[in-house]
PDB file with SEQRES, HELIX, SHEET and CRYST1 records, atoms N, CA, C and O in Angstrom:
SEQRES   1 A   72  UNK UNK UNK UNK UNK UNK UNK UNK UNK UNK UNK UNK UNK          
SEQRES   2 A   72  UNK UNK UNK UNK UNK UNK UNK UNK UNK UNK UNK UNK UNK          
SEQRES   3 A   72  UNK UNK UNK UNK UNK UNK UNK UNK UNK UNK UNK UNK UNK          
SEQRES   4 A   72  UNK UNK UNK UNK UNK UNK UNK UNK UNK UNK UNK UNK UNK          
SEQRES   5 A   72  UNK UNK UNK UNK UNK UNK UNK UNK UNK UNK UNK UNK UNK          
SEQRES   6 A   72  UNK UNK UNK UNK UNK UNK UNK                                  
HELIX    1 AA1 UNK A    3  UNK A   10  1                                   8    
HELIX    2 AA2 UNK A   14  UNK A   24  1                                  11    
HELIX    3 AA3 UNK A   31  UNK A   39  1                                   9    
HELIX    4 AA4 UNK A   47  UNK A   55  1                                   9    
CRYST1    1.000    1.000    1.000  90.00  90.00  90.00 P 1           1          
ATOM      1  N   UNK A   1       1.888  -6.942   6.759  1.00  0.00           N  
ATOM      2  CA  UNK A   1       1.097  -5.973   7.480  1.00  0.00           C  
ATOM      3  C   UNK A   1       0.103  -5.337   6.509  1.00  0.00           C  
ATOM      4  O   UNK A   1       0.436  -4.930   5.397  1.00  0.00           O  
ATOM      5  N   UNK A   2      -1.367  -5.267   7.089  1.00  0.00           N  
ATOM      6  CA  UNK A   2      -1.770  -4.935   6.299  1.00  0.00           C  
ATOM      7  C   UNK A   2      -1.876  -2.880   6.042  1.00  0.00           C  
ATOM      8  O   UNK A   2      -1.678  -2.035   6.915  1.00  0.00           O  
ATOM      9  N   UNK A   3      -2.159  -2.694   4.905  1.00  0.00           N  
ATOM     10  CA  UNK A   3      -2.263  -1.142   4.475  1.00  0.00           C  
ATOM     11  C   UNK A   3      -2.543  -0.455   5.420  1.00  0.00           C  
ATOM     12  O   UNK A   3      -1.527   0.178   5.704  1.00  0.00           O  
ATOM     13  N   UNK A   4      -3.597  -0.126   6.295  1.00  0.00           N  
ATOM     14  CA  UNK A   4      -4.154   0.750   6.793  1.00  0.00           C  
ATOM     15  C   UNK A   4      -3.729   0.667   7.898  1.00  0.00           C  
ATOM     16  O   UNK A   4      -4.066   1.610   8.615  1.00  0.00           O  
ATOM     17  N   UNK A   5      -2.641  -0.654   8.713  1.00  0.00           N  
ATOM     18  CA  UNK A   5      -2.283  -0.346   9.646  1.00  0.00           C  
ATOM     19  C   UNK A   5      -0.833   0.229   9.599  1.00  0.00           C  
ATOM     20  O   UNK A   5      -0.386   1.008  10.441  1.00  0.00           O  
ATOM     21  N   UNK A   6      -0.077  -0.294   8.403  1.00  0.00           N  
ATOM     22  CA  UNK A   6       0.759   0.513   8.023  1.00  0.00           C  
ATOM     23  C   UNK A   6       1.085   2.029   8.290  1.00  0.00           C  
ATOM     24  O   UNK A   6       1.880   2.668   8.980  1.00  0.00           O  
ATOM     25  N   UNK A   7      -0.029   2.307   7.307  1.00  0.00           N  
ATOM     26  CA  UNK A   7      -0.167   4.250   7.465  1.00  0.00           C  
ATOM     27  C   UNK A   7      -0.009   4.633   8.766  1.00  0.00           C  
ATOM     28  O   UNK A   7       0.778   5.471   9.208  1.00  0.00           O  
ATOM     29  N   UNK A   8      -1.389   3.477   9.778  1.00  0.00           N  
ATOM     30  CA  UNK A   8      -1.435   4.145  11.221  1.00  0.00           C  
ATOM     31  C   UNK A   8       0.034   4.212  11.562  1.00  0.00           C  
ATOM     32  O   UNK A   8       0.530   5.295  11.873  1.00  0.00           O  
ATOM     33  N   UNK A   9       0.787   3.055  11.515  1.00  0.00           N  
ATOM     34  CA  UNK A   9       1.792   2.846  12.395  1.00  0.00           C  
ATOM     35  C   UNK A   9       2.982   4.208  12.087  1.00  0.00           C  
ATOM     36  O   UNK A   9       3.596   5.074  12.710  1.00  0.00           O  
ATOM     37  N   UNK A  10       2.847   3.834  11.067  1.00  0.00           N  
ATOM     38  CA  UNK A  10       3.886   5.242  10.126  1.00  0.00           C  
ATOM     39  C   UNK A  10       3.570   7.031  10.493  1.00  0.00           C  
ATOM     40  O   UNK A  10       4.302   8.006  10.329  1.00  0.00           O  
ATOM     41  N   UNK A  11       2.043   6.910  11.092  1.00  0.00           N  
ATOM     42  CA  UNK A  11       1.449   8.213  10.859  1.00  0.00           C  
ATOM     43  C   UNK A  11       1.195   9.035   9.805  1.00  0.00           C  
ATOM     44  O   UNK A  11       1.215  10.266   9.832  1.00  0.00           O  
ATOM     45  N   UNK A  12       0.897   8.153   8.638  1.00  0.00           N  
ATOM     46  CA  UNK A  12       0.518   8.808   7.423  1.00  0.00           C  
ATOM     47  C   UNK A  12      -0.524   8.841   7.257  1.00  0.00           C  
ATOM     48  O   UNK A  12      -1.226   7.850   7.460  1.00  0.00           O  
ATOM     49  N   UNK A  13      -1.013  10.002   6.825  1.00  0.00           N  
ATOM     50  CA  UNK A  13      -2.405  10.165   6.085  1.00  0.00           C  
ATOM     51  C   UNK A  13      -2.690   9.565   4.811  1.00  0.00           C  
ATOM     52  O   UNK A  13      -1.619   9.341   4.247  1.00  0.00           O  
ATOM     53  N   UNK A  14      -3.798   9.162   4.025  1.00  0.00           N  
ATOM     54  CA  UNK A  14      -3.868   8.946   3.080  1.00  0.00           C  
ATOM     55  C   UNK A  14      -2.889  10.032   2.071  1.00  0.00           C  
ATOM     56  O   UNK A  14      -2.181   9.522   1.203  1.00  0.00           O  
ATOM     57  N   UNK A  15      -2.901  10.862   2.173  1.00  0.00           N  
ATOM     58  CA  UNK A  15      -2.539  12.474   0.920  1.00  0.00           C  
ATOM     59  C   UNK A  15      -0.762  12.205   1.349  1.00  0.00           C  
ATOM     60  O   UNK A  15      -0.040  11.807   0.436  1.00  0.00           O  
ATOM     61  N   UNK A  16      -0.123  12.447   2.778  1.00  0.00           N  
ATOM     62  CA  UNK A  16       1.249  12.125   3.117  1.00  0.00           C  
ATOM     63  C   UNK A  16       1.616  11.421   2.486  1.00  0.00           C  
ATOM     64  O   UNK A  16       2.611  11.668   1.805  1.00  0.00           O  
ATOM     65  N   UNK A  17       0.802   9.891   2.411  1.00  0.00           N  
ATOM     66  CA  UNK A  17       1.205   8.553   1.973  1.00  0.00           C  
ATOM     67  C   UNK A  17       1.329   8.520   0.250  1.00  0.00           C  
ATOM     68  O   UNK A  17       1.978   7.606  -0.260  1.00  0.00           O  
ATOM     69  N   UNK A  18       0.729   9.473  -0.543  1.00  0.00           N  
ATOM     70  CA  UNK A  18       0.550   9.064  -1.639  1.00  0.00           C  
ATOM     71  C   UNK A  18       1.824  10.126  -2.590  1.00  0.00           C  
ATOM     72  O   UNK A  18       2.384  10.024  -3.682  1.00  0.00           O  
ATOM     73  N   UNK A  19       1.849  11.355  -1.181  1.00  0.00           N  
ATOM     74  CA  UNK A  19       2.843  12.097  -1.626  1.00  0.00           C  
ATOM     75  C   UNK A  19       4.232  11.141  -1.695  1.00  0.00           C  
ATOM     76  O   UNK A  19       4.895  11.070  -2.730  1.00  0.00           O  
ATOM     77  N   UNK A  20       4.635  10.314  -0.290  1.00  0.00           N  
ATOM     78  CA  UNK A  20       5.395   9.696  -0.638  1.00  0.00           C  
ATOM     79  C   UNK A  20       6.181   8.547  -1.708  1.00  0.00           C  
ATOM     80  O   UNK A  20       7.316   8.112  -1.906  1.00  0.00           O  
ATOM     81  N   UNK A  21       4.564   8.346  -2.329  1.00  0.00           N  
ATOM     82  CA  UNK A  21       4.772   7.296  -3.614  1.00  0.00           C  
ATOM     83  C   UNK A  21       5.807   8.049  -4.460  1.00  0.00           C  
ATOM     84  O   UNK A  21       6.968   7.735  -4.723  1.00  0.00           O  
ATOM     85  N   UNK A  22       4.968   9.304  -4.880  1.00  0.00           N  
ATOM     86  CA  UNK A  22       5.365  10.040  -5.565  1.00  0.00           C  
ATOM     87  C   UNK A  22       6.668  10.497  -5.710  1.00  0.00           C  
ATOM     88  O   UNK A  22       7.094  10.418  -6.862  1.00  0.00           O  
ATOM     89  N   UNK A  23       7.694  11.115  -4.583  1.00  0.00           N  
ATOM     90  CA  UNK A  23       8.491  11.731  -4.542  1.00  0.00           C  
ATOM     91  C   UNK A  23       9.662  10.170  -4.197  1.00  0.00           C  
ATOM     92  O   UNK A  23      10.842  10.515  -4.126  1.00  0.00           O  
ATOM     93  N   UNK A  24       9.446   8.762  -4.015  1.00  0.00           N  
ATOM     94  CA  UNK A  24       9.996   7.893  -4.434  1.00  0.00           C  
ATOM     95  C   UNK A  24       9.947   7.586  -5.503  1.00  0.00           C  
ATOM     96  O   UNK A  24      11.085   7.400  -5.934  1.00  0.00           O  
ATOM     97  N   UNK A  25       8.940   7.362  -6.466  1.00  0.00           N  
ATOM     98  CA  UNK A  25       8.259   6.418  -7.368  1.00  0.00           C  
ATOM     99  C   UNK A  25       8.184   7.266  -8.801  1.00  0.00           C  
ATOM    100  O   UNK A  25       7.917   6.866  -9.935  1.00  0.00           O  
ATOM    101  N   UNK A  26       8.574   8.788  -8.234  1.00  0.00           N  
ATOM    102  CA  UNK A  26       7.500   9.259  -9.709  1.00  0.00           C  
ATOM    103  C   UNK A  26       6.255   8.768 -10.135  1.00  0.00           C  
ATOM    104  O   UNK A  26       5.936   8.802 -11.324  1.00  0.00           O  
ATOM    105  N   UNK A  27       5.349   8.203  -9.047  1.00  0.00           N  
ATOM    106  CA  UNK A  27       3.721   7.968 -10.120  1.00  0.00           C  
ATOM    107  C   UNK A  27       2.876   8.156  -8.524  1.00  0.00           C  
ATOM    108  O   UNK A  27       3.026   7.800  -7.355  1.00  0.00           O  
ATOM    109  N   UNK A  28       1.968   8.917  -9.325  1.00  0.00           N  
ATOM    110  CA  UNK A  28       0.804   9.677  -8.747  1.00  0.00           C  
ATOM    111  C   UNK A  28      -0.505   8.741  -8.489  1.00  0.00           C  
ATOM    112  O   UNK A  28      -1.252   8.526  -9.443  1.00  0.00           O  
ATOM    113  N   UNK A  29      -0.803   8.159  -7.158  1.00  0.00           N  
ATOM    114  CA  UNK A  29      -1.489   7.101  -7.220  1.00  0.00           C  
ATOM    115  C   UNK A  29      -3.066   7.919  -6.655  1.00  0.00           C  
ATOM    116  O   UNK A  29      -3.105   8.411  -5.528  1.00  0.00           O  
ATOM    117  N   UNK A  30      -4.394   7.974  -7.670  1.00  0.00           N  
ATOM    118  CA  UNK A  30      -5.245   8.569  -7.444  1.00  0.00           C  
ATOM    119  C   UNK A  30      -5.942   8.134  -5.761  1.00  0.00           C  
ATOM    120  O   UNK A  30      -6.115   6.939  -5.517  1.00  0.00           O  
ATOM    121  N   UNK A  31      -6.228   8.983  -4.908  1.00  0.00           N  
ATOM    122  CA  UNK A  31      -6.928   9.481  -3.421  1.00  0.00           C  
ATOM    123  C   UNK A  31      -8.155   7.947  -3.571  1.00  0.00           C  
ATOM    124  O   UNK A  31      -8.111   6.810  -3.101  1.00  0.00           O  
ATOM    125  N   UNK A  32      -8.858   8.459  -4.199  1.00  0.00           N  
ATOM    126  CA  UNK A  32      -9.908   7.127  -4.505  1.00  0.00           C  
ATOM    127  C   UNK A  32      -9.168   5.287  -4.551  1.00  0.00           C  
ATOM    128  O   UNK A  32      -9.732   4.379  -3.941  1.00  0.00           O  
ATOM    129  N   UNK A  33      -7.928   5.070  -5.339  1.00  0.00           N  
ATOM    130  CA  UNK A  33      -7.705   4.265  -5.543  1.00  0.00           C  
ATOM    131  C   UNK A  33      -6.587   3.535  -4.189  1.00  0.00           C  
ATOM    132  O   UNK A  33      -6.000   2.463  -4.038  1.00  0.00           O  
ATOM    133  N   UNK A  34      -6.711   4.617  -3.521  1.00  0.00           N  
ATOM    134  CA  UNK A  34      -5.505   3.960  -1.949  1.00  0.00           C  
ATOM    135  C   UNK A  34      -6.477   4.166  -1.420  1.00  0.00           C  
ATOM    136  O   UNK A  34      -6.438   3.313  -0.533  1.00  0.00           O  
ATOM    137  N   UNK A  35      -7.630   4.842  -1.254  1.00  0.00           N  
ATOM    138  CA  UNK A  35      -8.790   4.307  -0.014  1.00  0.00           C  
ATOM    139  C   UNK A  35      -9.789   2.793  -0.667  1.00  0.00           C  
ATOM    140  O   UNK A  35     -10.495   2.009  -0.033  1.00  0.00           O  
ATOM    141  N   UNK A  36      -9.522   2.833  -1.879  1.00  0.00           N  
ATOM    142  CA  UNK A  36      -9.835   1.223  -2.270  1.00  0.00           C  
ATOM    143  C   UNK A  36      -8.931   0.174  -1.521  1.00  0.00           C  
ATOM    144  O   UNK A  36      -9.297  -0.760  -0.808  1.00  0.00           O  
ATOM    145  N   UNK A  37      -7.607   0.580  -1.877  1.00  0.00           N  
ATOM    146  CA  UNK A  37      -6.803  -0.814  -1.097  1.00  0.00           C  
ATOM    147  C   UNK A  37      -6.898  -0.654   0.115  1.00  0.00           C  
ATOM    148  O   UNK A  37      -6.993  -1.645   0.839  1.00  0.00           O  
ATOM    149  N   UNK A  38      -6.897   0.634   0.647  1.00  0.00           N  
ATOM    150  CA  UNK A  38      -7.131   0.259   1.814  1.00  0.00           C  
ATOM    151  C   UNK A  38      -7.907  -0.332   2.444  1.00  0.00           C  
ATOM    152  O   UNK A  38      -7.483  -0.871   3.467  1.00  0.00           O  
ATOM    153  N   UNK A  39      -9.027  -0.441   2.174  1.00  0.00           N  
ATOM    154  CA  UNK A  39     -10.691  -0.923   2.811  1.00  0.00           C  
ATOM    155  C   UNK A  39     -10.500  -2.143   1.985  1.00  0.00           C  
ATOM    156  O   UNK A  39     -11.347  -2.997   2.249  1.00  0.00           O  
ATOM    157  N   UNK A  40      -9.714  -2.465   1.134  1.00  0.00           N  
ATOM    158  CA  UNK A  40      -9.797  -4.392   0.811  1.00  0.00           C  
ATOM    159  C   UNK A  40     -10.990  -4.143  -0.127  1.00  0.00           C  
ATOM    160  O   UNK A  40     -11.698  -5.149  -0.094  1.00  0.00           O  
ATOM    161  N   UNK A  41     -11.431  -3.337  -0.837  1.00  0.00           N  
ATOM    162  CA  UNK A  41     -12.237  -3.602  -2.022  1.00  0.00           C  
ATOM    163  C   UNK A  41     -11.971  -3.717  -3.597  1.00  0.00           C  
ATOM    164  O   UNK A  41     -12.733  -4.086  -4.490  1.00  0.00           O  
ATOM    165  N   UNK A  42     -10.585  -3.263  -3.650  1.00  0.00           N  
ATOM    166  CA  UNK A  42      -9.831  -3.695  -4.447  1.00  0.00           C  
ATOM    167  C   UNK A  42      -8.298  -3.693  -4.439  1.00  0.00           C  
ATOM    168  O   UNK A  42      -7.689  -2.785  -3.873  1.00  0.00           O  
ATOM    169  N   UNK A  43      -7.512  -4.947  -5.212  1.00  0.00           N  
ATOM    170  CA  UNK A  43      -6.198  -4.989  -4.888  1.00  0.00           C  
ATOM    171  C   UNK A  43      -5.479  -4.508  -5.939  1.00  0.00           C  
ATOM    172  O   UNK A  43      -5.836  -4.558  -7.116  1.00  0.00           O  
ATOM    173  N   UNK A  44      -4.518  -4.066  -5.541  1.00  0.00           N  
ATOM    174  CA  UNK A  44      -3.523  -2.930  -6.944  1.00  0.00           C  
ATOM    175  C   UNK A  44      -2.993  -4.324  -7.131  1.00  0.00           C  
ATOM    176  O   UNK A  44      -2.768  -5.311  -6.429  1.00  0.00           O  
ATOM    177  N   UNK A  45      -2.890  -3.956  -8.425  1.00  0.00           N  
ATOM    178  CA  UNK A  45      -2.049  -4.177  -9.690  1.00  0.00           C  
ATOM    179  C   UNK A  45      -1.097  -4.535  -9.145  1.00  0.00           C  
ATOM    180  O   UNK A  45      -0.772  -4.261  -7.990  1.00  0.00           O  
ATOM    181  N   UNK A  46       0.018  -5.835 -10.655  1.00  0.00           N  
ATOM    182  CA  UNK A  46       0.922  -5.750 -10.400  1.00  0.00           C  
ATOM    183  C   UNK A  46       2.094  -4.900 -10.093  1.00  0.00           C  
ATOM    184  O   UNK A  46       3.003  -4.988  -9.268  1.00  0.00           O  
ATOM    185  N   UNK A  47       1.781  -4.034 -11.032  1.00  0.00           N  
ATOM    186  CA  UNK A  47       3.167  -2.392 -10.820  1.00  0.00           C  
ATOM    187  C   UNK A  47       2.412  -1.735  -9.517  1.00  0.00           C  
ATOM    188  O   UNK A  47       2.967  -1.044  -8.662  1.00  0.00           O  
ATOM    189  N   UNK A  48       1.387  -2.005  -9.544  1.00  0.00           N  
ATOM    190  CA  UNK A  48       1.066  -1.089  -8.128  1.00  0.00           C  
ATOM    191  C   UNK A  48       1.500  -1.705  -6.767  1.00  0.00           C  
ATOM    192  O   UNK A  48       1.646  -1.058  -5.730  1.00  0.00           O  
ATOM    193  N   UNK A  49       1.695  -3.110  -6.919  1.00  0.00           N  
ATOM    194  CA  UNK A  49       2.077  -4.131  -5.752  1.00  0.00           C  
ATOM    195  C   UNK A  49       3.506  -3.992  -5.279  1.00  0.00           C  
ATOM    196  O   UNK A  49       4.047  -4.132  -4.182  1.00  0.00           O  
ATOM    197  N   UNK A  50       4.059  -3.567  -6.865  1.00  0.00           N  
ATOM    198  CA  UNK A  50       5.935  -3.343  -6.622  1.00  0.00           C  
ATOM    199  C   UNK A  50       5.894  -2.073  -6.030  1.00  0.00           C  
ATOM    200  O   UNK A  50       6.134  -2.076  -4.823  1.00  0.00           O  
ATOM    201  N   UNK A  51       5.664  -1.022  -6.531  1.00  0.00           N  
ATOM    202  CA  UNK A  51       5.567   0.094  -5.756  1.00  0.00           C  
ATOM    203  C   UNK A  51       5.372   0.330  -4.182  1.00  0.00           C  
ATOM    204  O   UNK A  51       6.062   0.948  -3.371  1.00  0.00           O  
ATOM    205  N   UNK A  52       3.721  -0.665  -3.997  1.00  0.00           N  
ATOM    206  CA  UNK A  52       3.810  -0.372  -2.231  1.00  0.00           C  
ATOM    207  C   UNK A  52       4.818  -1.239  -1.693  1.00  0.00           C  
ATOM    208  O   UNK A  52       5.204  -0.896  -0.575  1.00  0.00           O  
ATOM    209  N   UNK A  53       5.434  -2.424  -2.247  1.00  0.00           N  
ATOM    210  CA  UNK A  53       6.157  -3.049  -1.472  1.00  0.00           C  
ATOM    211  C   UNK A  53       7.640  -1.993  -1.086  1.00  0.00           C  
ATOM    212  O   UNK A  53       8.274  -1.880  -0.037  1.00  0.00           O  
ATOM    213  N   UNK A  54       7.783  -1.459  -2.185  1.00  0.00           N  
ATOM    214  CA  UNK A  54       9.357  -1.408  -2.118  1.00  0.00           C  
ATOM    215  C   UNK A  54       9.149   0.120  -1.178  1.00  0.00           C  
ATOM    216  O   UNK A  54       9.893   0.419  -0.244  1.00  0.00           O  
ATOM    217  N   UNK A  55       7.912   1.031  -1.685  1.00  0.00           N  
ATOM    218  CA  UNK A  55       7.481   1.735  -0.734  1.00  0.00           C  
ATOM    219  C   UNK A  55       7.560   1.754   0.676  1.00  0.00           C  
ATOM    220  O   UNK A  55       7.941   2.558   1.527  1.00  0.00           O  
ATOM    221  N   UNK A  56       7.076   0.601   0.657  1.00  0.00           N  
ATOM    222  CA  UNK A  56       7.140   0.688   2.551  1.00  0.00           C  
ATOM    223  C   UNK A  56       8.126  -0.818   2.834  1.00  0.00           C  
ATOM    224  O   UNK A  56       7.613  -1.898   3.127  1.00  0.00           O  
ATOM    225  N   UNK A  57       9.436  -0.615   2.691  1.00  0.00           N  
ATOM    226  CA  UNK A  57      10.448  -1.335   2.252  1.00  0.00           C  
ATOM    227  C   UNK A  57      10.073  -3.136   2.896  1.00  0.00           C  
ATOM    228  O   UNK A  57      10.591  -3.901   3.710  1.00  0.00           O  
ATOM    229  N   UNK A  58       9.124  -3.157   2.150  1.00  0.00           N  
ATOM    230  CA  UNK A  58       8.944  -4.990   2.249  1.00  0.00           C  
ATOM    231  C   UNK A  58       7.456  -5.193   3.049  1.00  0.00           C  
ATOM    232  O   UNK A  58       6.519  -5.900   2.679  1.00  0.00           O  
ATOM    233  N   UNK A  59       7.551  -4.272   4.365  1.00  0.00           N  
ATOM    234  CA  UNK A  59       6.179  -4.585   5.258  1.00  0.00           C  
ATOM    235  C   UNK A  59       5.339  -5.150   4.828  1.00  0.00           C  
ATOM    236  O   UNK A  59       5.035  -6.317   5.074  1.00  0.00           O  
ATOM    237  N   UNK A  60       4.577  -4.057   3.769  1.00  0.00           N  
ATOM    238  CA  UNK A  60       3.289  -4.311   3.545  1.00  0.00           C  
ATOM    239  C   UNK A  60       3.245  -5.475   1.876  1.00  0.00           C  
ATOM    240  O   UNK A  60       3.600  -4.907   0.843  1.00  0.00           O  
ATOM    241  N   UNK A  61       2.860  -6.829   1.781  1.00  0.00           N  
ATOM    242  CA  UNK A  61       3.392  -7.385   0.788  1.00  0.00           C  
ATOM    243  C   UNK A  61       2.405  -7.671  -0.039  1.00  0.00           C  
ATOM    244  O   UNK A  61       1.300  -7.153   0.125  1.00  0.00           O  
ATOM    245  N   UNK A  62       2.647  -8.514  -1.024  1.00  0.00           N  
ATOM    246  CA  UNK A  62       1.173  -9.154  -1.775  1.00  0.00           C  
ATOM    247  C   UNK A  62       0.317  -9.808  -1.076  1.00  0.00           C  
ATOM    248  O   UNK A  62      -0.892  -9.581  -1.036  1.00  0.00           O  
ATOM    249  N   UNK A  63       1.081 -10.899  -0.322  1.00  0.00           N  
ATOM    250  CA  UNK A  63       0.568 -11.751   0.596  1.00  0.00           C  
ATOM    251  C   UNK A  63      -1.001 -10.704   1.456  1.00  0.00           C  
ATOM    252  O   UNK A  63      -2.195 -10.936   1.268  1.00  0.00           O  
ATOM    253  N   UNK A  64      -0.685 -10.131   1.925  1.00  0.00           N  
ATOM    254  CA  UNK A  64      -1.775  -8.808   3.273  1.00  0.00           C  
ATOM    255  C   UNK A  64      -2.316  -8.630   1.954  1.00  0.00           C  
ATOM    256  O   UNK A  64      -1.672  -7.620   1.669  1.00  0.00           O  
ATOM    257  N   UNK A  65      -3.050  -8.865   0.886  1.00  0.00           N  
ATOM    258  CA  UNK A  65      -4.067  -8.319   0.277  1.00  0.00           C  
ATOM    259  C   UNK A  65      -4.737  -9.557  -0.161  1.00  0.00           C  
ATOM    260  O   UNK A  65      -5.854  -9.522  -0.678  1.00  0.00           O  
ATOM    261  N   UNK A  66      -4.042 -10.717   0.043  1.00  0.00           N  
ATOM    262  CA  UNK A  66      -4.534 -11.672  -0.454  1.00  0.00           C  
ATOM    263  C   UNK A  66      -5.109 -12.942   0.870  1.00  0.00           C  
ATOM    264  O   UNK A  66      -5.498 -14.110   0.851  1.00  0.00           O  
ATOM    265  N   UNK A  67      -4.861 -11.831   1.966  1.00  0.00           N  
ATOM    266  CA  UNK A  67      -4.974 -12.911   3.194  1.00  0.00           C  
ATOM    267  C   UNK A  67      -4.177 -13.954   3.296  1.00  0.00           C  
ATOM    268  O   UNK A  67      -4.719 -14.937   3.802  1.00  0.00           O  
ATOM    269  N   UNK A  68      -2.685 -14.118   2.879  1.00  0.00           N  
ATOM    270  CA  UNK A  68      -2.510 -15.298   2.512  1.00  0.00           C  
ATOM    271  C   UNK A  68      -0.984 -14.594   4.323  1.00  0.00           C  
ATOM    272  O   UNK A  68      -0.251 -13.649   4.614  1.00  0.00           O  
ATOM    273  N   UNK A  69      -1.465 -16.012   4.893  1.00  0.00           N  
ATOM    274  CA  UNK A  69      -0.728 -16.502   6.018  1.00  0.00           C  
ATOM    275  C   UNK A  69       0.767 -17.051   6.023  1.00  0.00           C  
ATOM    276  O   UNK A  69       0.948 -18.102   5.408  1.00  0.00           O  
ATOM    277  N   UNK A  70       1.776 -16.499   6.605  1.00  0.00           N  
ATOM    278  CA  UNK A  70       3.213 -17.188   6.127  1.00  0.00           C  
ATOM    279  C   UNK A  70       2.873 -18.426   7.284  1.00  0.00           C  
ATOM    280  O   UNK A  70       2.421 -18.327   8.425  1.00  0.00           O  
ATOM    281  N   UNK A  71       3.307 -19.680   6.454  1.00  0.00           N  
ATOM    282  CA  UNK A  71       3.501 -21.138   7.415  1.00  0.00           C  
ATOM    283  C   UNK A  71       2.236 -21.656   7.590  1.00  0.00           C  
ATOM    284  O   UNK A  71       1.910 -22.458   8.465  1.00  0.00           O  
ATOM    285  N   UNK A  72       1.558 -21.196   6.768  1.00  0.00           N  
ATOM    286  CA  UNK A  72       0.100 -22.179   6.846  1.00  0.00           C  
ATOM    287  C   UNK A  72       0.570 -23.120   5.265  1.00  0.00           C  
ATOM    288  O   UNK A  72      -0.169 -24.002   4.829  1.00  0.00           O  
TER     289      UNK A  72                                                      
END                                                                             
């Protein structure tokens, strides 16, 4: 799934969403740099990839940033 429908589905705001990194993750992911992934103009990092995954427990994966299709 990708990011931004995530949030929708979840009802998170960008600021909710990043609080939640945080208060899982301990790391503070800058406002600018989650409206990047979100809009697909740039893809986080590896540690940033573990984070949203385990974040949003599996949903949102590497695969949804890379367009990459399961069973193609």
């Amino acid at each position: 799934m990708k990011l931004q429908q995530y949030l929708k589905e979840n009802n998170y705001t960008q600021m909710s969403f990043i609080d939640q990194i945080e208060m899982a993750k301990g790391v503070r992911i800058p406002q600018g740099t989650l409206a990047k992934w979100i809009l697909g103009t740039r893809i986080p990092r590896h540690d940033e990839m573990v984070i949203l995954h385990d974040v949003t427990e599996g949903v949102v994966s590497p695969n949804d940033f890379y367009n990459i299709n399961k069973g193609q």
